[in-house]
Backbone and ligand atoms as CSV (ligand in chain L), in Angstrom:
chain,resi,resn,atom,element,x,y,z
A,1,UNK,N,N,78.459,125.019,-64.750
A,1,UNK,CA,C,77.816,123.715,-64.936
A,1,UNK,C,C,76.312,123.863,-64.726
A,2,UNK,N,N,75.406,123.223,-65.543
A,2,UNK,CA,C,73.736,123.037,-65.555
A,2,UNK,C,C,73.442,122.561,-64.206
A,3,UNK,N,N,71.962,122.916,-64.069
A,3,UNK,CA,C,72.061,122.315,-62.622
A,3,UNK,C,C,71.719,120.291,-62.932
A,4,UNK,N,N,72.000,119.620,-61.735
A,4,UNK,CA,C,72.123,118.491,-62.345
A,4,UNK,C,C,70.822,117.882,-62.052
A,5,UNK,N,N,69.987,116.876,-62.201
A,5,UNK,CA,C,68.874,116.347,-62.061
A,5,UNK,C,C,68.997,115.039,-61.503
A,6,UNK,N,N,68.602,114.481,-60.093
A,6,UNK,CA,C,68.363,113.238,-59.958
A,6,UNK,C,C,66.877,112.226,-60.190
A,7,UNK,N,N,66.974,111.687,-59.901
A,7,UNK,CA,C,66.007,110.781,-60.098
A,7,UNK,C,C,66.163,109.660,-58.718
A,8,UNK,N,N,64.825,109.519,-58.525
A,8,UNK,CA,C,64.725,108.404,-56.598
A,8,UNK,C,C,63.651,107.848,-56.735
A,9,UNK,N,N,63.357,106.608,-56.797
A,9,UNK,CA,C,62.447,105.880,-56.163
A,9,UNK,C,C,62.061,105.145,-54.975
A,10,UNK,N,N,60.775,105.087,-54.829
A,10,UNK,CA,C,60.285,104.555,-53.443
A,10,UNK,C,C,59.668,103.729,-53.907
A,11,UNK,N,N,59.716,102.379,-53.438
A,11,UNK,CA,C,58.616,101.170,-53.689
A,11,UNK,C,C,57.865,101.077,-52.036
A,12,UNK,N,N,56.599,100.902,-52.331
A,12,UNK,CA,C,55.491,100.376,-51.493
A,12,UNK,C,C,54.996,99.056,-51.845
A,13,UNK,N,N,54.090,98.705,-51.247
A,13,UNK,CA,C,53.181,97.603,-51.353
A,13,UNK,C,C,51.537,97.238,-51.218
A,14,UNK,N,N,51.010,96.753,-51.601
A,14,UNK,CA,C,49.760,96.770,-51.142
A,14,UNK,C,C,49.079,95.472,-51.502
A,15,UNK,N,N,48.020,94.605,-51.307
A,15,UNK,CA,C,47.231,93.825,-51.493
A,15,UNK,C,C,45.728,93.960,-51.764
A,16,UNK,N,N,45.518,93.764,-52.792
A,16,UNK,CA,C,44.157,94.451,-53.369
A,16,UNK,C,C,42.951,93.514,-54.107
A,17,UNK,N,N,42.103,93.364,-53.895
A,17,UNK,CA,C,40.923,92.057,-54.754
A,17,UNK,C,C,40.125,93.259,-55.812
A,18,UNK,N,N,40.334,92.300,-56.960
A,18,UNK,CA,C,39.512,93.513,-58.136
A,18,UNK,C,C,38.922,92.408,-59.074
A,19,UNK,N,N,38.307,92.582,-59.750
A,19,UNK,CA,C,37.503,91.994,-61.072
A,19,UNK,C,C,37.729,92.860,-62.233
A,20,UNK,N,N,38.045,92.221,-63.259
A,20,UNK,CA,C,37.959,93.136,-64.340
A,20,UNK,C,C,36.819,92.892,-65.113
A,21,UNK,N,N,36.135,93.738,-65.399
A,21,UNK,CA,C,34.995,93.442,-66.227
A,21,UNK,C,C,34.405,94.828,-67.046
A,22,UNK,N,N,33.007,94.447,-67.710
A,22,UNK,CA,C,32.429,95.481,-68.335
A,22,UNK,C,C,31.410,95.018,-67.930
A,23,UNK,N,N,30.120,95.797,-67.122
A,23,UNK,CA,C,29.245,95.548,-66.825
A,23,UNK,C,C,28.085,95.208,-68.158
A,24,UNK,N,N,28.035,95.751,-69.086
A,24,UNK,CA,C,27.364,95.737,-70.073
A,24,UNK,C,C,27.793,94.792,-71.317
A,25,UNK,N,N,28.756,94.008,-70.795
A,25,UNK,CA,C,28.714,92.326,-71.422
A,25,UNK,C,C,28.854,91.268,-70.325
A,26,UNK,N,N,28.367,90.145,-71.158
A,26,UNK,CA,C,27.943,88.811,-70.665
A,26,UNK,C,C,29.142,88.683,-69.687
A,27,UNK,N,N,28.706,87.910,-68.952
A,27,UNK,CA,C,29.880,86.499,-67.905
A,27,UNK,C,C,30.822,86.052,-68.850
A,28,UNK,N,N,30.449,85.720,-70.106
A,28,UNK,CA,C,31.200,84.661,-70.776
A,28,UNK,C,C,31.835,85.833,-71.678
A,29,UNK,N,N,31.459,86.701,-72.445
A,29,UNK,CA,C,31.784,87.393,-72.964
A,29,UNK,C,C,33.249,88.182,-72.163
A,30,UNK,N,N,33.225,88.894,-70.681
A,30,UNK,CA,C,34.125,89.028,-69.901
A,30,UNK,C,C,35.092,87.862,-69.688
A,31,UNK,N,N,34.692,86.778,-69.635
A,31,UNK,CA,C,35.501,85.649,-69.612
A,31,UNK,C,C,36.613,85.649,-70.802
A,32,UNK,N,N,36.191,85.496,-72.272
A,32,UNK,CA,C,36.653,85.498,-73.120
A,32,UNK,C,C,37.968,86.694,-73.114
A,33,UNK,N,N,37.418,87.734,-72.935
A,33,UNK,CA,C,38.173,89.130,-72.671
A,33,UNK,C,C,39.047,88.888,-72.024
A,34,UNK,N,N,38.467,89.076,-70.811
A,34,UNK,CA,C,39.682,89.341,-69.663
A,34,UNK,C,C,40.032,88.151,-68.919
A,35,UNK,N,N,39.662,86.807,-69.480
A,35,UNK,CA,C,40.233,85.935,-68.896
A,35,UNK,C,C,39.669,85.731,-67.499
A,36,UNK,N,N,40.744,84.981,-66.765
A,36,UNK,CA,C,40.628,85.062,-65.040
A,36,UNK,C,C,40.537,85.428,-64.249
A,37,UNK,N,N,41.044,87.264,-64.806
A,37,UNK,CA,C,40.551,88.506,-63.966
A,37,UNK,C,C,39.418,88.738,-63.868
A,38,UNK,N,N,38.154,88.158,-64.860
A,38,UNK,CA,C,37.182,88.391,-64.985
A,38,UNK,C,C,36.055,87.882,-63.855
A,39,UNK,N,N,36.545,86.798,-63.189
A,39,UNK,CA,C,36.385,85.634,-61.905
A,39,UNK,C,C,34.990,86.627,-60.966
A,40,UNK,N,N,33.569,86.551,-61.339
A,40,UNK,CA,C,32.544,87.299,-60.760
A,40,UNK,C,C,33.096,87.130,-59.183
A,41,UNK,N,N,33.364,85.709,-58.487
A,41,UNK,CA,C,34.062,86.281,-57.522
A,41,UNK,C,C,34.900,86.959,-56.747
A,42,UNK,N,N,35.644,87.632,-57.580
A,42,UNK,CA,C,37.182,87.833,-57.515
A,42,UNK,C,C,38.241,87.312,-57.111
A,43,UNK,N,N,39.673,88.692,-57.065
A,43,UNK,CA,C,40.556,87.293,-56.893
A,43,UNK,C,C,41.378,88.572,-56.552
A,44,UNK,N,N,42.886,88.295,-56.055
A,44,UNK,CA,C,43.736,89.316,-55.725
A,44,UNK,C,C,45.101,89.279,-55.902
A,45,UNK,N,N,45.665,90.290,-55.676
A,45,UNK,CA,C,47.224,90.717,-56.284
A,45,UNK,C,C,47.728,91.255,-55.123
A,46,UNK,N,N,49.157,90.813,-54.842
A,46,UNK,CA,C,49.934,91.921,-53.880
A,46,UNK,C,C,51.002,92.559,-55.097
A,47,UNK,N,N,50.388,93.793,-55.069
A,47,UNK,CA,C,50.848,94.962,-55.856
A,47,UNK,C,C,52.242,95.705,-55.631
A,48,UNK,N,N,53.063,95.418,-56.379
A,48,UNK,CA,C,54.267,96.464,-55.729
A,48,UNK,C,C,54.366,97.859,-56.968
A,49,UNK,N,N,54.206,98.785,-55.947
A,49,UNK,CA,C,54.283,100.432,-56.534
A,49,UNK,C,C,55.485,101.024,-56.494
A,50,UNK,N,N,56.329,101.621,-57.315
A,50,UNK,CA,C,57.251,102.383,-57.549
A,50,UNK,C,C,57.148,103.364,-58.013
A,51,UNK,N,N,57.261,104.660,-57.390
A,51,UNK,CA,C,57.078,106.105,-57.591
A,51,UNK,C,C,58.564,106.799,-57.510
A,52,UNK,N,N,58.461,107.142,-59.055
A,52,UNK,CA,C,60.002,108.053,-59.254
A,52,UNK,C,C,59.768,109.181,-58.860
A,53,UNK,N,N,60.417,109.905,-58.517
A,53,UNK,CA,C,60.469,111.478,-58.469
A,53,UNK,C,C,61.994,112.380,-59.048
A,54,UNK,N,N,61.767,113.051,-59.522
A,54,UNK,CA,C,63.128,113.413,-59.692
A,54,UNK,C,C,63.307,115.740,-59.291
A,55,UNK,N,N,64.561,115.911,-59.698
A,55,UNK,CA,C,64.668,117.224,-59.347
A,55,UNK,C,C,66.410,117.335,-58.666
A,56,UNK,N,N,66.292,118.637,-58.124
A,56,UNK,CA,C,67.517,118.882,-58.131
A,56,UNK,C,C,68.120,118.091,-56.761
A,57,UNK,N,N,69.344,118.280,-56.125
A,57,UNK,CA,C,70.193,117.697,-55.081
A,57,UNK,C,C,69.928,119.051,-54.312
A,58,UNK,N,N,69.383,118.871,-52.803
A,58,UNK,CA,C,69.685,120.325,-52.419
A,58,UNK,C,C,70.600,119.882,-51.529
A,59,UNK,N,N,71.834,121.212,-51.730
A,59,UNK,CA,C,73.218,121.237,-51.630
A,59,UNK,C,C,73.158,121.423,-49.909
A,60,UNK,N,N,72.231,121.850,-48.960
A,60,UNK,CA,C,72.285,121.667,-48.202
A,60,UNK,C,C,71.698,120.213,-46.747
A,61,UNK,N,N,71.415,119.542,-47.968
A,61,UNK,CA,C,71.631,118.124,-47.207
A,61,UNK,C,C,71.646,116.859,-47.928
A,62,UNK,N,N,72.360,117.071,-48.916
A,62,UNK,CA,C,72.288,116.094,-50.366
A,62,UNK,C,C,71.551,115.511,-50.525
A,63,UNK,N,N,70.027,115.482,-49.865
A,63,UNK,CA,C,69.178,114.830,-51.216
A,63,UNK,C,C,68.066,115.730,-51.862
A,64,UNK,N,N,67.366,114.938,-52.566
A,64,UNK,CA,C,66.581,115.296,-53.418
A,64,UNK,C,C,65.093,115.991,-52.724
A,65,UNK,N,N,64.724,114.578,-51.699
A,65,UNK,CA,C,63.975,115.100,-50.852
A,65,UNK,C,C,63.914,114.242,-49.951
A,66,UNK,N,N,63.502,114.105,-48.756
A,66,UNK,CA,C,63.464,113.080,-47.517
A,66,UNK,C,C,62.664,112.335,-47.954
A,67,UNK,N,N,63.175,110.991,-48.053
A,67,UNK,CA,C,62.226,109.418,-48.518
A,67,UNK,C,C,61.157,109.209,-47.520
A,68,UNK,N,N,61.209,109.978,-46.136
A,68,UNK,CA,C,60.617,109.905,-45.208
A,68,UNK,C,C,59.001,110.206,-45.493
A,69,UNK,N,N,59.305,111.709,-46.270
A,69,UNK,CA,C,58.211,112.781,-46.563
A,69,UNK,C,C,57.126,111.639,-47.914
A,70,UNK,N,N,58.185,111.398,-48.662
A,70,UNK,CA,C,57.681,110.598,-50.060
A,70,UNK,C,C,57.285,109.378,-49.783
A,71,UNK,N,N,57.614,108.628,-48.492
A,71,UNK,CA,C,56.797,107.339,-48.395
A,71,UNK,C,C,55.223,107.822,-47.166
A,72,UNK,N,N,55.064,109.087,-46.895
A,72,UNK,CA,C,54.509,109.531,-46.238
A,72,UNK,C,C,52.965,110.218,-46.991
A,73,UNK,N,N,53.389,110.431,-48.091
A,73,UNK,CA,C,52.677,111.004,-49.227
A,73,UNK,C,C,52.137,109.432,-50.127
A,74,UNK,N,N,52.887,108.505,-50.277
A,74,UNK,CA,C,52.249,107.731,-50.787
A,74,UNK,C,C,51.324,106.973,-50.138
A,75,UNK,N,N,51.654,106.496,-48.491
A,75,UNK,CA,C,51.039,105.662,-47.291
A,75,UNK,C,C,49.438,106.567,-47.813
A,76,UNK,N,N,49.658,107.661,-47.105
A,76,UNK,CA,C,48.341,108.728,-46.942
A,76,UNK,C,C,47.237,108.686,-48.005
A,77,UNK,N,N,47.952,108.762,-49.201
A,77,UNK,CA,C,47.209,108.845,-51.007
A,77,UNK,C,C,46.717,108.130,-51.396
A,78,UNK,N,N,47.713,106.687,-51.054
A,78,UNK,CA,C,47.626,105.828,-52.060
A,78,UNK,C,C,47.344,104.725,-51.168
A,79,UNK,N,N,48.122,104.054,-50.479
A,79,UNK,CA,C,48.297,102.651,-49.690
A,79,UNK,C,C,47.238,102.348,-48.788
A,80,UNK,N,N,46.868,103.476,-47.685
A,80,UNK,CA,C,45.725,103.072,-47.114
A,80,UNK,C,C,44.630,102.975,-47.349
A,81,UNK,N,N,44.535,103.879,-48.863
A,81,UNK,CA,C,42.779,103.798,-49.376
A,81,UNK,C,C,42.649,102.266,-50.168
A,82,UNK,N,N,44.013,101.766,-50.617
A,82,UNK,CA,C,43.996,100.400,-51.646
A,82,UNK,C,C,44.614,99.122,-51.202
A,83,UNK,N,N,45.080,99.197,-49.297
A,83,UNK,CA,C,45.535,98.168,-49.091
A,83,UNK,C,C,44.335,96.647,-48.388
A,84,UNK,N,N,44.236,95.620,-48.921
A,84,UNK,CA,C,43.790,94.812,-48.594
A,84,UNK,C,C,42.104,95.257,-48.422
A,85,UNK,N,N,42.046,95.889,-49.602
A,85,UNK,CA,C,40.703,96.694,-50.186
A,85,UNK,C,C,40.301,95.747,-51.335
A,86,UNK,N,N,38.542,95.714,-51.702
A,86,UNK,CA,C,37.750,95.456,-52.865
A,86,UNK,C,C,38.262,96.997,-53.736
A,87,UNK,N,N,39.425,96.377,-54.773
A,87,UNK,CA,C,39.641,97.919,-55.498
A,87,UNK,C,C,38.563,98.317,-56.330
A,88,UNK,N,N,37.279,96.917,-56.455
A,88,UNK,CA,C,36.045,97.838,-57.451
A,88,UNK,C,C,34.926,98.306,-56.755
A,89,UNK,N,N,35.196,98.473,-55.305
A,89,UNK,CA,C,33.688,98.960,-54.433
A,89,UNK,C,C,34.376,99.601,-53.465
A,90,UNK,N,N,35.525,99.525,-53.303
A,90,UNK,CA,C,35.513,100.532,-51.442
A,90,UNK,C,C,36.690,101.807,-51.813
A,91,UNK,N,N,36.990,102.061,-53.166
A,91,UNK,CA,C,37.842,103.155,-53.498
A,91,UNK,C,C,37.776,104.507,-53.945
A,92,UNK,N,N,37.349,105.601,-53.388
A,92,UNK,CA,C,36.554,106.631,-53.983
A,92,UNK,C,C,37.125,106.934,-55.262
A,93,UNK,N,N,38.849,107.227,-55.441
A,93,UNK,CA,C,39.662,107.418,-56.670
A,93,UNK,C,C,39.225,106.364,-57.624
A,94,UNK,N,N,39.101,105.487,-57.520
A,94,UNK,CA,C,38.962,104.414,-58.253
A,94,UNK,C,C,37.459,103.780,-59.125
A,95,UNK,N,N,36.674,104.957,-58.562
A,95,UNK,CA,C,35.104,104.462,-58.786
A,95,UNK,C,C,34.630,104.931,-59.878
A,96,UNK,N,N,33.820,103.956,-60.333
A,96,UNK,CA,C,33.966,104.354,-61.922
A,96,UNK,C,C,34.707,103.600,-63.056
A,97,UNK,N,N,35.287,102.856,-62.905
A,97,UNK,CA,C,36.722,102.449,-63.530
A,97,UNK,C,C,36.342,101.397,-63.644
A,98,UNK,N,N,37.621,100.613,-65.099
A,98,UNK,CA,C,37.879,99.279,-64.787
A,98,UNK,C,C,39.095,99.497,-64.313
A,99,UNK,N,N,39.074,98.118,-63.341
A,99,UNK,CA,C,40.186,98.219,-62.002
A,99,UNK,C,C,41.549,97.545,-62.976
A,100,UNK,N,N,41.942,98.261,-63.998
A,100,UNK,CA,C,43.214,97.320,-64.827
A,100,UNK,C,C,44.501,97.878,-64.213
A,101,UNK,N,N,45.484,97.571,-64.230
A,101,UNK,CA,C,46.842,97.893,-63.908
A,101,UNK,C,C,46.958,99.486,-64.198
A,102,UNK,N,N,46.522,99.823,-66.077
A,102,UNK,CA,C,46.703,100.644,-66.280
A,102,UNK,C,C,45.836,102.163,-65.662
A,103,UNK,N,N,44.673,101.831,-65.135
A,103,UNK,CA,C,43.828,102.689,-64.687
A,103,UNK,C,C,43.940,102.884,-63.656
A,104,UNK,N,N,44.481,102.109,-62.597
A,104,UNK,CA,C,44.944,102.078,-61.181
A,104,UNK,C,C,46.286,103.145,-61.235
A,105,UNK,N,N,47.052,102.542,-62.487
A,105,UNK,CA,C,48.588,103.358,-62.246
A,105,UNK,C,C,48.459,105.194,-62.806
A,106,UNK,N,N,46.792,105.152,-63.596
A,106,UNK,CA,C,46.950,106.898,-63.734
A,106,UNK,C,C,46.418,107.496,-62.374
A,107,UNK,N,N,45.518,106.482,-62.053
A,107,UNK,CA,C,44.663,107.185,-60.626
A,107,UNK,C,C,45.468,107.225,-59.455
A,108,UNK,N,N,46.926,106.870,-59.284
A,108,UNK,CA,C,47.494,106.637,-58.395
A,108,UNK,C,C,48.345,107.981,-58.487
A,109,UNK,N,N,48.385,108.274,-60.110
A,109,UNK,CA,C,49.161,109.454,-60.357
A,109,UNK,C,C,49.056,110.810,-59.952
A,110,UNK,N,N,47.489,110.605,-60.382
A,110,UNK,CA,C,46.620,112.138,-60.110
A,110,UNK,C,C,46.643,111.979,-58.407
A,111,UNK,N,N,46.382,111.254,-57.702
A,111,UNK,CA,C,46.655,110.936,-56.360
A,111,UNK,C,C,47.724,111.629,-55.770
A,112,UNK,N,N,48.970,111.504,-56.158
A,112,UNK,CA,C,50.144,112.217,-55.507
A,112,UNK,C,C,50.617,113.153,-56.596
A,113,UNK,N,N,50.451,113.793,-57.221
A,113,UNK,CA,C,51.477,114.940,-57.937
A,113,UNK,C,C,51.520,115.755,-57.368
A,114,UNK,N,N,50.244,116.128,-56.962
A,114,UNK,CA,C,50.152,117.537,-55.972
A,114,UNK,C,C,51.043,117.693,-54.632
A,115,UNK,N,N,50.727,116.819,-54.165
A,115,UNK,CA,C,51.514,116.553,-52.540
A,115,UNK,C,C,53.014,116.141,-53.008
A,116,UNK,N,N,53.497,115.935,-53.749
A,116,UNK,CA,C,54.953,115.566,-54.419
A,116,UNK,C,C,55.215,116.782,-55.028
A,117,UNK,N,N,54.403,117.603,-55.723
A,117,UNK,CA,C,54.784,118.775,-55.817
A,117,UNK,C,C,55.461,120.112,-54.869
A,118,UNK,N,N,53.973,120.021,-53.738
A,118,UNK,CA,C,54.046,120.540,-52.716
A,118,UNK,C,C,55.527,120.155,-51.487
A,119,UNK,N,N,56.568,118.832,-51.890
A,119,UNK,CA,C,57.309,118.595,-51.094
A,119,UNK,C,C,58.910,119.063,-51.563
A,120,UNK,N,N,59.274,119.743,-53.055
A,120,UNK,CA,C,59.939,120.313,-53.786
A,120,UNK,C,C,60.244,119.170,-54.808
A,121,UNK,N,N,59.591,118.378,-54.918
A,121,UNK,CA,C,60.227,117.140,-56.181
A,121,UNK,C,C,58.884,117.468,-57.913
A,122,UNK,N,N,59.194,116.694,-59.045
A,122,UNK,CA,C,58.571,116.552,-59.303
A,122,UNK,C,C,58.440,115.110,-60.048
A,123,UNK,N,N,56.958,114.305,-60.019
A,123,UNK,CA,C,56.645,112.984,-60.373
A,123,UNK,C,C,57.226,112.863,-61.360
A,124,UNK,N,N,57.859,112.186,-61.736
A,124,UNK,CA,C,58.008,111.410,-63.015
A,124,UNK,C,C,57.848,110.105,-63.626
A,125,UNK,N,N,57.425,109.318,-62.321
A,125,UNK,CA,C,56.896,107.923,-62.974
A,125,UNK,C,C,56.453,106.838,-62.176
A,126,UNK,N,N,55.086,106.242,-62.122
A,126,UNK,CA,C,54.199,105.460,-61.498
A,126,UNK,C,C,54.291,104.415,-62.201
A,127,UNK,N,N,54.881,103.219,-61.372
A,127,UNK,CA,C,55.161,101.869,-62.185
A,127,UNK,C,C,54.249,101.313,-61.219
A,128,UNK,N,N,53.526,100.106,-61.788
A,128,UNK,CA,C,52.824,99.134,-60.653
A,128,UNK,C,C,53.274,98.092,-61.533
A,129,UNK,N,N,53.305,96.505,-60.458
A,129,UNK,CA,C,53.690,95.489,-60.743
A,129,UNK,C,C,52.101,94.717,-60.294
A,130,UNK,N,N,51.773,94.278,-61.362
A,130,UNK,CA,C,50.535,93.522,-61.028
A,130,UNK,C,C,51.104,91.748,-60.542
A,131,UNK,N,N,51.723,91.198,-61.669
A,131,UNK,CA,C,52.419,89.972,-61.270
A,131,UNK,C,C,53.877,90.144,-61.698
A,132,UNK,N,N,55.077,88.924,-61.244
A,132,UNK,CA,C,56.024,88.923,-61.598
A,132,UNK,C,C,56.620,89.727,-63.291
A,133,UNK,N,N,55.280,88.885,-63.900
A,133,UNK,CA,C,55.228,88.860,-64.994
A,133,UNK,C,C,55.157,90.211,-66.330
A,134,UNK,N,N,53.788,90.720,-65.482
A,134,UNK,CA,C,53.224,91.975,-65.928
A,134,UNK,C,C,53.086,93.144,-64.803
A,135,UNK,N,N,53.909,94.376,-65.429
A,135,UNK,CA,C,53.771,95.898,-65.070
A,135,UNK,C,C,53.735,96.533,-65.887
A,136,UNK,N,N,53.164,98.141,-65.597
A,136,UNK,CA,C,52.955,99.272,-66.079
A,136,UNK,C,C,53.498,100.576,-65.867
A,137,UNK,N,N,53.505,101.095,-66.810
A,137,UNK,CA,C,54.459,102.668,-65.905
A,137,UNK,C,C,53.693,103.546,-66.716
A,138,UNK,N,N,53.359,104.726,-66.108
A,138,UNK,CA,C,52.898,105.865,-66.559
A,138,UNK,C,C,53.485,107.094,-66.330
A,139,UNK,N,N,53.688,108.275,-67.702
A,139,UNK,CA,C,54.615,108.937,-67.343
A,139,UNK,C,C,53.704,110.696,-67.299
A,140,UNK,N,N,52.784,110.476,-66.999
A,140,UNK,CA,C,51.935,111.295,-66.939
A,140,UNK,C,C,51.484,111.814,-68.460
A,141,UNK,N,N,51.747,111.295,-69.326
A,141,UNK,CA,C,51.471,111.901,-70.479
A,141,UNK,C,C,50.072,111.509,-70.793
L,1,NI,NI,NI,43.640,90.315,-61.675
């Protein structure tokens, strides 16, 4: 028999104030765009993150890898640099950027592969939930 492949996720959380904008158009022009995200004051989201990992079962303690290690790797990476943070001024990963769902969910990626690597798993998928409504998943491609 092949060896078999699981798949595990961990959801986190975080609370984050961002603006979406382009510095090099108008107020109104951003308005038009991006709507309400655009708010020069800002405004904020409690974010829920889901990080798949997948890989083999090791046969000597049936899992994949300790959820312990993987919510330990995300806290460290990800959660404390973006919790109840300005995600467009106090984020070093993040600087540079527009702060959209989708740019948050690659920078979150490059963030942990390594250290998810380093724990015997490998990433396979960074979902963020901006609202009920709207999420994103990135599959590293
Ligand atoms: Ni927003």
């Amino acid at each position: 028999m092949s060896e078999r492949i699981i798949y595990i996720t961990r959801r986190e959380r975080f609370n984050g104030a961002h603006r979406l904008f382009r510095p090099d158009w108008s107020d109104e022009k951003n308005l038009e765009y991006f709507g309400k995200c655009s708010n020069p004051n800002w405004h904020g989201h409690n974010y829920h993150l889901f990080v798949t990992v997948k890989g083999p079962v090791n046969p000597e303690t049936g899992y994949l890898i300790n959820l312990k290690d993987l919510s330990r790797i995300i806290n460290d990476y990800v959660i404390e640099k973006l919790d109840h943070k300005n995600l467009n001024l106090e984020v070093d990963f993040l600087e540079n950027t527009i702060i959209s769902s989708e740019n948050i969910a690659i920078a979150i990626w490059d963030q942990i592969e390594k250290p998810i690597s380093n724990i015997g798993a490998a990433l396979h998928c960074v979902k963020l939930v901006e609202t009920e409504n709207n999420f994103v998943e990135y599959y590293g491609e």
